[in-house]
Residue, then its C-alpha position, 0 to 999 in steps of 0.5 A: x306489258x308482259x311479253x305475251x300480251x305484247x305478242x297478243x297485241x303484235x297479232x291483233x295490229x298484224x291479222x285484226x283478229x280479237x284477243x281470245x283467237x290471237x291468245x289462242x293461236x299464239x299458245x297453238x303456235x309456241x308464241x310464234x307470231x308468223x305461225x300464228x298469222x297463218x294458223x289465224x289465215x287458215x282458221x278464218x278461210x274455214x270459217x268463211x268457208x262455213x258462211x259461204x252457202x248464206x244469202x247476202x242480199x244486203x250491203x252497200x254500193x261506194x263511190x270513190x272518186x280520187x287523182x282530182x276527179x280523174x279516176x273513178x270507182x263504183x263498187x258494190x260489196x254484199x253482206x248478210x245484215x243491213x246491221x254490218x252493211x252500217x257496221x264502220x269496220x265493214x264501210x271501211x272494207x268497202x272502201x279499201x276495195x274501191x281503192x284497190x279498184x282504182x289502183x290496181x285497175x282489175x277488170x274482173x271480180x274473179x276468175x270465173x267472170x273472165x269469158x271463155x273467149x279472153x281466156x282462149x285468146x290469153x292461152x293463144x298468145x302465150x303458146x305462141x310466145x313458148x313457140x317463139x322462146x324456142x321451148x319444146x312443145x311438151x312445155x308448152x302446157x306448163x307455161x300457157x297455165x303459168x302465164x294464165x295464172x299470171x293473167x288471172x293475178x294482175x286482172x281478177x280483182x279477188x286475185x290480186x294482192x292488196x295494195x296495202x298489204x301485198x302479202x295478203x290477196x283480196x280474196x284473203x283479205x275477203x275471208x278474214x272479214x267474214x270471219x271478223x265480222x261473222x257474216x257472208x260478204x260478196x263483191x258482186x260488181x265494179x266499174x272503173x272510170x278513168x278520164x279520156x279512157x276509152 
C-alpha cells in the first residue's frame, strides 16, 4: 500500500469520512493527518450546519440496559428519513449515545435545556466560592462563567466529551454523522435509571 493511501486509510479509521473527502483534506492539508482531522471536523460541522433548519420527524427511541440490570437509559435520536432510522451506522450512534448516557450521567440535552433557575443557583454558589477564595470581586464574573461552563460541560449530554473518543464532544461527534450520513439528526430526549436512586 503506497504511503498515501496509508494515510487515506489512517484518516478514515480516525475521522469515518469516505475516501474522496479524506483524499481531499490530506492534499488540503500537505499529507498531515492531524490538520487534516480538523479540516475534515470543520467541513462537516458546515455541512451539519446546512441541514440543521430540516425536519427530523423520524428515527428511533433505544433501551440500554447495562451493569446486571442496574443502570438503564431510554433515548430518543431524530433523523430525516425512516431509511437512516434503519440505516446500521445510524443504529449504532444511537447506541453509542445511550452509553455515554448511562456512563456519563447528563441530565440535560443541552444547554439550553437547563432551566433558568439551576443556572441561577450554579451562578450563586460559584460567586460565593470566588468570595471565599478571597478574589477581588472584579473577577468574580470571569470565574462564575468559567465554572458555569464547567457545569454545562459535565451535564449537558451534547457538551461532554465522548466516552470513547474524549478528544471529540457529542455535540462534534453529532455533526460528524450528519454530514456522513447526509441527513439532520436530533437528540431530542433521555431518561436515566439507576437502581435505588431517587
Amino acid at each position: 500500500m503506497s504511503g498515501s493511501s496509508q494515510l487515506v486509510k489512517e484518516l478514515r479509521e480516525k475521522t469515518g469520512a469516505g475516501i474522496l473527502d479524506c483524499q481531499n483534506a490530506l492534499n488540503e492539508n500537505g499529507n498531515d493527518v492531524e490538520k487534516s482531522i480538523d479540516y475534515l471536523r470543520q467541513k462537516g460541522l458546515a455541512a451539519a450546519a446546512k441541514k440543521a433548519g430540516r425536519e427530523t420527524n423520524q428515527g428511533l427511541i433505544h433501551s440500554y440496559i447495562h451493569m446486571g440490570g442496574k443502570i438503564g437509559v431510554l433515548i430518543e435520536v431524530n433523523c430525516e428519513t425512516d431509511f437512516v432510522a434503519r440505516n446500521e451506522e445510524f443504529k449504532a450512534f444511537v447506541n453509542d449515545l445511550a452509553l455515554q448516557v448511562a456512563a456519563a450521567k447528563p441530565s440535560f440535552v443541552k444547554r439550553e435545556d437547563v432551566p433558568t433557575d439551576v443556572a441561577e443557583k450554579e451562578k450563586t454558589i460559584y460567586e460565593g466560592q470566588a468570595k471565599e477564595m478571597g478574589k477581588p470581586p472584579a473577577a468574580w464574573p470571569k470565574i462564575v462563567e468559567g465554572k458555569l461552563d464547567k457545569f454545562y460541560q459535565e451535564n449537558c449530554l451534547l457538551e461532554q466529551s465522548f466516552i470513547k473518543d474524549p478528544a471529540v464532544t457529542i455535540k462534534d461527534l453529532l455533526a460528524q454523522k450528519i454530514a456522513k450520513i447526509g441527513e439532520n439528526m436530533n437528540v431530542r430526549r433521555f431518561t436515566r435509571y439507576q437502581l435505588g436512586e431517587a
